[in-house]
N, C-alpha and C positions, 0 to 999 in steps of 0.2 A: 504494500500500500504506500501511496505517496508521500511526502509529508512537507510544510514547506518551513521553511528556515531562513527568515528575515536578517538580513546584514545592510545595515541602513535604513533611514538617511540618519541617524543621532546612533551611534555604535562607538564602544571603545578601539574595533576594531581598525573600522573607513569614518575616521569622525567627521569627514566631511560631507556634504548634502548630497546623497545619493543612496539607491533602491537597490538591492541585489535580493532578487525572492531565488531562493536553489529549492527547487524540487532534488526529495531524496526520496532513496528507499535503503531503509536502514542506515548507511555510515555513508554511502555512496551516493553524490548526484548526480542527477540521470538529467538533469535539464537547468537554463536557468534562463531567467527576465532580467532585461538591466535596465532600469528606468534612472533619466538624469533630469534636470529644468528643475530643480527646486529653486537654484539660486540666480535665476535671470537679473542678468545688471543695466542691462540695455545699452553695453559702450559701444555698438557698432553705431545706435543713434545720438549718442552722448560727444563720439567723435565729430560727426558733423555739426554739433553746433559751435567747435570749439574750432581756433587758427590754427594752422598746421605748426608754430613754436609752441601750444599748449598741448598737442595729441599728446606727446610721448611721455608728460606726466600723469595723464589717464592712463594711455595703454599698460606703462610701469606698475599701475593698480590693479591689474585683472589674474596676476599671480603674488604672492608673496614670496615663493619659493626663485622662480626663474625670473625676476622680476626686470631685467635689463633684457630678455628676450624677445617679447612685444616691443617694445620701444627698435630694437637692432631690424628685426623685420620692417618695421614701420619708415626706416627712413629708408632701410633700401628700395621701398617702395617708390618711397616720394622722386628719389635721387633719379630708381629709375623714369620713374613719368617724365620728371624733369630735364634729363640729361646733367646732371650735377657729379662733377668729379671732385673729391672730398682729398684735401689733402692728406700724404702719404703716413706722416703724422698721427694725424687723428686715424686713419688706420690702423694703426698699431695700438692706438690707446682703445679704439673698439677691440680689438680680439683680445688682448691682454682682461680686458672687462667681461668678456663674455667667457673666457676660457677660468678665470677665476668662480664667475658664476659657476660652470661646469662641477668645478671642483666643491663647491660647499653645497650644492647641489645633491652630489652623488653620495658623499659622506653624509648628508640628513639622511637621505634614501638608505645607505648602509646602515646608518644606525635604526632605523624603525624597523628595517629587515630581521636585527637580530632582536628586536624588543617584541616582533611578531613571533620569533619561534623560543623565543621565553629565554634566547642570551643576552640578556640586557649587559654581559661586560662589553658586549661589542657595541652597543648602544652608547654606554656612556661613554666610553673612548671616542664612539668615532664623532659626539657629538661636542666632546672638549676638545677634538683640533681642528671639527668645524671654527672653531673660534677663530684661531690663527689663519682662516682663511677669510673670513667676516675682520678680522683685525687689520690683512693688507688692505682690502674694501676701503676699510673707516680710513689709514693714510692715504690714498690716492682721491676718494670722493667725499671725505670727511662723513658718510653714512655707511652702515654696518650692514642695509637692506635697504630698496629703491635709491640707488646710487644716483640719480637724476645726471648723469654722464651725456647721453646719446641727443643730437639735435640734428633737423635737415641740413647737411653739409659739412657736420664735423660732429666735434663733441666740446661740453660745455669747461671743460674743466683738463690743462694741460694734465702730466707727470712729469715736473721736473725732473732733470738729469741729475741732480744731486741727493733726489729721492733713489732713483734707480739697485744704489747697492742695499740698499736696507731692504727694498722688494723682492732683489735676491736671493739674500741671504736667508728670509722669511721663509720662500718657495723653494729652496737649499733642505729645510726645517721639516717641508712635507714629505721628501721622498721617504725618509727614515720612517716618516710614520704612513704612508704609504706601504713599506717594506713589511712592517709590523702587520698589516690589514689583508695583505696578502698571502702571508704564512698561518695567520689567525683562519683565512676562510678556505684557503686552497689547499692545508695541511693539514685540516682537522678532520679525523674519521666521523664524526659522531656529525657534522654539517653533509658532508657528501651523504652518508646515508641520510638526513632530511631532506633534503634538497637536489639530491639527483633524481632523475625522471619524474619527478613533481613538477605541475602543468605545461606540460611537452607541446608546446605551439611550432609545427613541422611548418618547414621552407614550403612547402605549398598550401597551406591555410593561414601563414602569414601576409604572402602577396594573395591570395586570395581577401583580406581583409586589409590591405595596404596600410601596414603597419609601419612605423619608423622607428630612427632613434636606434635605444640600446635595446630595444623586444624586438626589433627586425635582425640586429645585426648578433645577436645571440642566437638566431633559427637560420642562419646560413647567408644571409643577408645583404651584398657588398656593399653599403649604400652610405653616404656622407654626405648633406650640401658642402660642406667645406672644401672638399675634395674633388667632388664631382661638378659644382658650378660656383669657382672658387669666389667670394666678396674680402669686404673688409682685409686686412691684409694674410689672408689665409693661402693667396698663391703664392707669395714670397717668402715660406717659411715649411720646412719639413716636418712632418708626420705619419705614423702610420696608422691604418682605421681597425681595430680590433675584431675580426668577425670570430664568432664558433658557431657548433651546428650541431648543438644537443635541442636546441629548442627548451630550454626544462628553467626551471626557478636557480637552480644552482650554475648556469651561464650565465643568466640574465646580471648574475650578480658578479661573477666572474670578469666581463664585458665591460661591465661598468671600473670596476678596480684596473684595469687597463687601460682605459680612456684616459683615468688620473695624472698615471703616468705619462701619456702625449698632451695630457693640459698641460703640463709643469715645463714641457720640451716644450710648446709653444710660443708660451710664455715669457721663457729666459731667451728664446730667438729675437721675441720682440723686443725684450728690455734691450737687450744688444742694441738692435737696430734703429731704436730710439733714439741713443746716443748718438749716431751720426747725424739724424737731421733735427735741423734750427728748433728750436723753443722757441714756442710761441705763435708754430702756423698750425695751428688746428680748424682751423673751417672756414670754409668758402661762403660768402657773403650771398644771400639770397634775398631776392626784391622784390621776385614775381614767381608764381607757380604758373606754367602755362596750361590751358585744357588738355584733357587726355588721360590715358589709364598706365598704371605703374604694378607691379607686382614686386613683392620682397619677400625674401626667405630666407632665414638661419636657420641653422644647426643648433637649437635648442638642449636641455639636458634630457632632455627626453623624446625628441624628435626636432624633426622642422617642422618647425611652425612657416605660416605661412599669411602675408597680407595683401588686399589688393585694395589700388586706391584709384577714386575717378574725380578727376577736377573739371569742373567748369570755368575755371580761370578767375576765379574769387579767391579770399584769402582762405576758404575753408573747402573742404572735401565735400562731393556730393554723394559721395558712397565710400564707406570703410568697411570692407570683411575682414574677417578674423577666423582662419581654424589653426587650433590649438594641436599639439603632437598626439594628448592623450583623448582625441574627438576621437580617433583613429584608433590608438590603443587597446578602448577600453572596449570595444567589441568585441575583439578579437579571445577575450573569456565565454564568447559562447563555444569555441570549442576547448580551448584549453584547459577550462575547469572544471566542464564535461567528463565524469569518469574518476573522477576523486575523491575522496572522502571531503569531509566537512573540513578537516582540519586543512588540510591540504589545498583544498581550494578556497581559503579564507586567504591562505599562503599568495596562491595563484593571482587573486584579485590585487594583490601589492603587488607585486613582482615587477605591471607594466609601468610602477612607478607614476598610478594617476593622480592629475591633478583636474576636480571637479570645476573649481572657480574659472579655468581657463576652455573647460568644455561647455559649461550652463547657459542654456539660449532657450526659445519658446518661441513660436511663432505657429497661431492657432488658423487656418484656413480652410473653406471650400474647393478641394482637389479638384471638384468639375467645374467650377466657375472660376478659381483661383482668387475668390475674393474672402477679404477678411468675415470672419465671425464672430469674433471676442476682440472689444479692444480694450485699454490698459483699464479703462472705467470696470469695465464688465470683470477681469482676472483677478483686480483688486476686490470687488464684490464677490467673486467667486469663495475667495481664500478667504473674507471674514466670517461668509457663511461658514465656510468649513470647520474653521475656530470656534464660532458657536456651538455646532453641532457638537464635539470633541469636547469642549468645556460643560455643556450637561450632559454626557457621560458619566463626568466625574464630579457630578454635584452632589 
């Protein structure tokens, strides 16, 4: 017999706004519903009413975690609509930003991995040298989270070259504990047996469900924007892109503690390369946006992300999208969690490292007329009925 087993939207598990119903039978799920839209924020319309120098403190707001990665999408967008060539400079000072992001990124994500399978030493480790990568952050943007760095044509805020050895030296600080994270996960018997062949997402139900990021490139995946359609200064600087081809929870984490390491080679590529050009040229002077359509895309910590922008030649956009790496992601648990136990596919659902705030959208319509049905009057009516309803329940 069936049985269902609620994980969301308020769980200690996903404490963020979201629905996982798993039909079971006995230990094992045999099926599952993912419902997301609890948290609609409406910044694709919020973008248009704002100038294209204020987007990129909105966009900065639709993650807390990847928070420099809307904003990096957002100008290559603009740059491209525009034709805007962004000095070489501020290139470096983009990747060095976004590859740091990477890094305290992947270490949250390690450590809530080990607090989900009940190693909280890996947890609080990996979340006390989170710090020291939130600590370079606070010297180069004087913020610890939402760096406010990225602007159309450059970035707001040089890196002195006399800062340069102390950033270093910092990112010098991480490989050791990098080193540490890697023997902790990739040397322990009692991890391999939880986390091998636990939610096995195969190289063809991956591009079957066009996944990205570190859950593509963990199921065999070769896939980079960095790499593959190089921005920001990611042609001028070596790396290699970590694939494996178990598909399972214990790649996924594997993939990611690799990446670490070519954040960190990056990184000290750019700081290098810093030093040779002038302080002080960081961005190209913009006057005018002309009409026409732009697309941008980064290499996100957890996919690319992706933006598209259309100008009518005003100072504000007349269309902003947004999809997020884990829009993508998170479907891809209808097969992968398929076949698991409960425990296991509680597992599974972290694994693609979702981020709900950056997936949550609603838009209520007549598929045969393509006209609206609910507008914001009516959704907000809807939800207080619903509060009523729930509230005498419990009277």
């Amino acid at each position: 017999m069936k049985k269902i087993i609620p994980i969301g939207p308020y769980h200690p598990l996903q404490e963020e706004p979201e629905f996982f119903k798993l039909y079971v039978e006995e230990e094992k799920v045999v099926d599952i519903e993912i419902e997301i839209g609890y948290n609609h924020r409406g910044i694709e319309q919020i973008s248009t009413l704002k100038h294209y120098d204020q987007i990129p403190f909105v966009v900065e707001r639709i993650c807390g975690i990847c928070s420099t990665s809307h904003p990096f999408a957002y100008v290559n967008a603009v740059e491209d609509l525009a034709g805007i060539d962004v000095p070489v400079r501020a290139k470096y000072i983009r990747s060095i930003i976004g590859e740091l992001e990477r890094l305290h990124s992947h270490f949250l994500w390690l450590g809530l991995a080990g607090h989900f399978i009940g190693y909280n030493t890996i947890w609080m480790w990996s979340w006390k040298h989170r710090e020291n990568v939130c600590d370079i952050l606070e010297v180069i943007s004087g913020n610890r989270q939402h760096y406010a760095m990225f602007k159309v044509g450059g970035v707001r805020r040089d890196i002195p070259n006399d800062l340069v050895p102390q950033i270093e030296k910092m990112c010098d600080g991480l490989l050791s504990v990098i080193d540490m994270f890697r023997g902790a996960i990739m040397d322990d018997p009692v991890i391999h047996a939880r986390l091998k062949g636990v939610g096995v997402l195969t190289k063809e139900d991956a591009i079957k469900y066009c996944v990205v990021g570190p859950t593509a490139r963990a199921s065999g995946i070769d896939i980079d924007v960095r790499r593959d359609d190089p921005y920001a200064a990611y042609g001028e600087v070596e790396f290699n892109v970590p694939v494996l081809y178990n598909g399972d929870v214990f790649d996924k984490a594997v993939v990611r503690i690799l990446e670490m390491y070519e954040s960190i080679k990056i990184i000290k590529q750019c700081l290098e390369k810093l030093k040779k050009e002038p302080e002080g040229n960081i961005e190209t002077k913009i006057d005018f946006i002309p009409p026409g359509e732009g697309i941008g895309r980064h290499e996100a910590p957890r996919g690319e992300v992706f933006h598209y922008i259309r100008s009518d030649g005003s100072n504000r956009p007349i269309r902003h999208k947004i999809r997020a790496p884990s829009y993508m992601n998170i479907a891809s648990n209808k097969v992968a969690a398929v076949g698991q136990t409960i425990a296991d596919a509680a597992i599974t659902l972290a694994a693609v490292d979702p981020c709900y705030c950056c997936t949550e959208r609603a838009t209520v319509v007549d598929l045969k007329t393509n006209q609206e049905i609910l507008c914001w009057d009516d959704l907000v009516k809807l939800s207080q009925q619903k509060t009523e309803k729930i509230r005498k329940l419990y009277e």
